[in-house]
N, C-alpha and C positions, 0 to 999 in steps of 0.2 A: 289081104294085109298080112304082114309076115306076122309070127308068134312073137320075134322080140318088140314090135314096134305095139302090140296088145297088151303086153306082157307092162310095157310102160304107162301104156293110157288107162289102163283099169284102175289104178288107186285115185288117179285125175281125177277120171270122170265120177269114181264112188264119191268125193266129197263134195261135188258140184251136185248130184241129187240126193244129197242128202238131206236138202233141201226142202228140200222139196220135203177204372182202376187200371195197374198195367207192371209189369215183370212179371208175372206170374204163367210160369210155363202150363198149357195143357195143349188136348192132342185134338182129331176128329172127334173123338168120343163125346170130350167135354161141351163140343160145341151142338153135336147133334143127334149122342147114343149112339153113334155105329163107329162099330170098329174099323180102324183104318185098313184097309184092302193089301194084302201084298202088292208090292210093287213091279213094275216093271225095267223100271231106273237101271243104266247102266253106271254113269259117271257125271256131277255134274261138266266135266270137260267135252263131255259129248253135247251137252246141249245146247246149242248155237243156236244168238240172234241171229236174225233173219235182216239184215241191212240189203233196201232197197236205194238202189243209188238214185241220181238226175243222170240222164241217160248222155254218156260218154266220160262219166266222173269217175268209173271205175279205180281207172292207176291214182286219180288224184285221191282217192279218199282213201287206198289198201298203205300210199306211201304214205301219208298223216299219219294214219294210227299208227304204223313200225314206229315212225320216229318219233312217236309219242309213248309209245307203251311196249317197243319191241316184240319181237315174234318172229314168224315166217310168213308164208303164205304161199298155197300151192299154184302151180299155171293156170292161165284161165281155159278154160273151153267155152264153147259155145254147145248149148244143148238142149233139151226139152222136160222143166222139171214141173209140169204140170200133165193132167190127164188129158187136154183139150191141145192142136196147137200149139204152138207157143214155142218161142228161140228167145235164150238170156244167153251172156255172158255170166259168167259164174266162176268165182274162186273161194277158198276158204282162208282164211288167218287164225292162225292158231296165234295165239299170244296169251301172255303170262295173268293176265287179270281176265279172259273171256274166250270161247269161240265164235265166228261170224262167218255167216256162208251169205257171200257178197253177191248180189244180182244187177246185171247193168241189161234191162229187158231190149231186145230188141227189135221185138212188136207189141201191141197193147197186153197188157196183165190181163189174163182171165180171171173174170172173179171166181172166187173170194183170196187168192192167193193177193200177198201184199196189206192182207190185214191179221193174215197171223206172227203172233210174235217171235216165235223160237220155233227150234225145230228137239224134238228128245227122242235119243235115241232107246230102241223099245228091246229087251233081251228076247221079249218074244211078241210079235206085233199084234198077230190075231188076239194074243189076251190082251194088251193093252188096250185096242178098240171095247173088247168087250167089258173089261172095267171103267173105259171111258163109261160109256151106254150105262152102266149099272151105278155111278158114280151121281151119272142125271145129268152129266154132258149130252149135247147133240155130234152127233157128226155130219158135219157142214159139208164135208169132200170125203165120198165115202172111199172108200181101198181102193187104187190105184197103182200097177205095177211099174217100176222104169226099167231098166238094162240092168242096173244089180242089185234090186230090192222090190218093196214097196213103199206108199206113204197115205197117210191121209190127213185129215184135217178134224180136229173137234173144237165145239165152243163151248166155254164152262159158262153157267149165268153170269149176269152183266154186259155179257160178249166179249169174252174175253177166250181168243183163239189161239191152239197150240198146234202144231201140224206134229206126227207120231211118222219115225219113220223107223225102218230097219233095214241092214243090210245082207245080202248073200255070204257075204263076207266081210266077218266082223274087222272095223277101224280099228285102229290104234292109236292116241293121241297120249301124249305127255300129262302129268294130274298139271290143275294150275296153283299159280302160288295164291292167287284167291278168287274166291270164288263170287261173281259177280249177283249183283241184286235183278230179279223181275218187278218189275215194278208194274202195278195193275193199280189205276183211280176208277172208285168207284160208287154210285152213292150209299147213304144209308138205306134205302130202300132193296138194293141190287147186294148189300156187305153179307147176310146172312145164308141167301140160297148157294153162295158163291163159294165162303167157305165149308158147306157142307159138302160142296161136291168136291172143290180143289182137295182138301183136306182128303176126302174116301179116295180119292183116285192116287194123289201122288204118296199116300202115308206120312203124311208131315205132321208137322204142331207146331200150336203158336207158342212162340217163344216170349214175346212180349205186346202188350195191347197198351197203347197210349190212349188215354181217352182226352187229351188237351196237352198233343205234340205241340211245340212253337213252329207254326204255319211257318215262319220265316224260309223254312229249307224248301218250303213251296210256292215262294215267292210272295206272301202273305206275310209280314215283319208284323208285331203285332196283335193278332189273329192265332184263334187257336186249333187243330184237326184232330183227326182218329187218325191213328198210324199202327199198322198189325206186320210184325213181322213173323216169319214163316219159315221154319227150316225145312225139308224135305229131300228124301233120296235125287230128287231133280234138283236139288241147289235151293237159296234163298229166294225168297221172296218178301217184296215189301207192299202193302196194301194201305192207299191214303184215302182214305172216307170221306168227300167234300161233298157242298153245294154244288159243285161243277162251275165256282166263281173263278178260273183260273187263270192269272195271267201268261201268256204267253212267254216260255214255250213248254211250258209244264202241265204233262200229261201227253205231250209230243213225244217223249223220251220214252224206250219198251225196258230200256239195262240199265243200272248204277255198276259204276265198276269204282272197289278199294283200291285207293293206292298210297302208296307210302308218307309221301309228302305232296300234298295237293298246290302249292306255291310253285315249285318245281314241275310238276306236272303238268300245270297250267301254262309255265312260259314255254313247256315243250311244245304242247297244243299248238300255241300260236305262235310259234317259230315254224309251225309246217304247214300253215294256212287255215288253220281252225278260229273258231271265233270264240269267245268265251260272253256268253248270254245273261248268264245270272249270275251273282256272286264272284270271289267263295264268300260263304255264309256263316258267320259262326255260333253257333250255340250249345251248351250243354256238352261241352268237351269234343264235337264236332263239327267237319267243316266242310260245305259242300260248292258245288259248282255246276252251272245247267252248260255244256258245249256243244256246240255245231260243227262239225267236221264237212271238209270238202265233199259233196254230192247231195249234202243234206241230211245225214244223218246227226239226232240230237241223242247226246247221252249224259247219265247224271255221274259225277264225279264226288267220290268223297274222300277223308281222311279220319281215319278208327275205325273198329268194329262195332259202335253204337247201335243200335236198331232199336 
């Protein structure tokens, strides 16, 4: 193959495996004596869901969200972002509220791929693995090298799956104009070992603990939950405390993404073939929305910075 026609494919293919009581701020510390771990955190803009499509729904769900949330999104390839096996389609969308490294499989998912949520990207990977491990993660999918990096996979308690990847040569991506929610359901039983480790591994703090959020934004009107949110070098995080009573399709969704005016954003949604599932929802100067885009992906939609 010549050098110019590599020369073109190499940033391609880098982002196709790359894939591969309550306000009261405190940090790891408060929840568990240890001090929060340096991080390995580049940007939350590096850290992209993981959107598993219905397999040939590719273009239909990259064209939805442009013309929901604008952005770009690079050419798809086709390639191998797992250790075992395995051919996806794969593109990424950069867009202004999130990243998403898009997969349209096209033969069976090896497990456990397709159950992790995000992918973050690691400044330095080997250490990331091993503050995973020290943190009290497992590593599900131990090191793995592709064509310009490596990747693996760890589960924090509860089961709740990040895949750590890094590149030969480091991306470059635009900051976003906000920064999207991980949204992790979890029970009370699984809430404490969870945040001991998420907390030691990514250096965050909780920013605010609801102890009787109005369920309503969980499809629960009425009803009241635990809702912890989470700032950290890897972006936001929201954690909802239930019974695991949950209507459908909540708990389905991995990202909330901010956006301006959610009215607006909604009739964009479903002006490009999206469905809108829940809501919007108002309460306590907030307003949300559960949506379905083409291929199957659900995501939560909101309006303010409430947490």
């Amino acid at each position: 193959m010549k050098r110019r026609a590599m020369a073109w494919m190499l940033p391609v293919l880098m982002v196709a495996v790359s894939v591969v009581g309550s306000g009261a701020a405190s940090s790891a510390q408060s929840e568990d004596g240890a001090v929060p771990a340096s991080t390995t955190a580049v940007g939350p803009q590096y850290d992209t869901t993981h959107v598993y499509v219905t397999p040939g729904d590719v273009d239909a769900f990259v064209d939805s969200w442009q013309a929901t949330f604008g952005g770009t999104h690079t050419a798809k390839v086709v390639t191998t972002v797992t250790p075992t096996p395995s051919s996806t389609e794969s593109e990424l969308v950069l867009s202004p509220v999130g990243t998403l490294s898009v997969f349209d499989f096209k033969t069976p998912v090896p497990y456990p791929f397709g159950t992790e949520r995000t992918g973050w990207l690691m400044s330095d990977f080997d250490k990331g693995v091993r503050l995973a491990r020290k943190s009290g993660a497992h590593v599900v999918v131990a090191p793995f090298d592709d064509p310009i990096g490596r990747d693996a996979i760890v589960q924090f308690p509860g089961g709740v799956n990040a895949q750590l990847y890094w590149h030969t040569k480091a991306p470059a991506y635009a900051p976003l104009d906000s920064v999207p929610d991980n949204r992790v359901y979890l029970t009370p039983d699984a809430v404490h070992d969870f945040l001991g480790s998420y907390l030691r591994f990514t250096g965050g703090r909780i920013v605010s603990d609801l102890r009787a959020a109005d369920a309503g934004d969980i499809g629960l009107p009425g009803q009241t939950y635990r809702r912890i949110a989470v700032r950290s070098p890897f972006g936001n995080t929201v954690v909802s405390v239930t019974d695991g009573h949950l209507p459908y399709p909540f708990g389905r969704e991995t990202t909330g993404y901010a956006v301006r005016d959610l009215t607006v954003t909604l009739r964009k949604a479903e002006a490009a073939g999206a469905k809108v599932l829940w809501g919007p929802y108002a309460a306590d100067g907030r307003a949300d929305a559960m949506v379905r885009f083409p291929g199957g992906y659900v995501a939560e939609l909101h309006e303010d910075g409430r947490h």
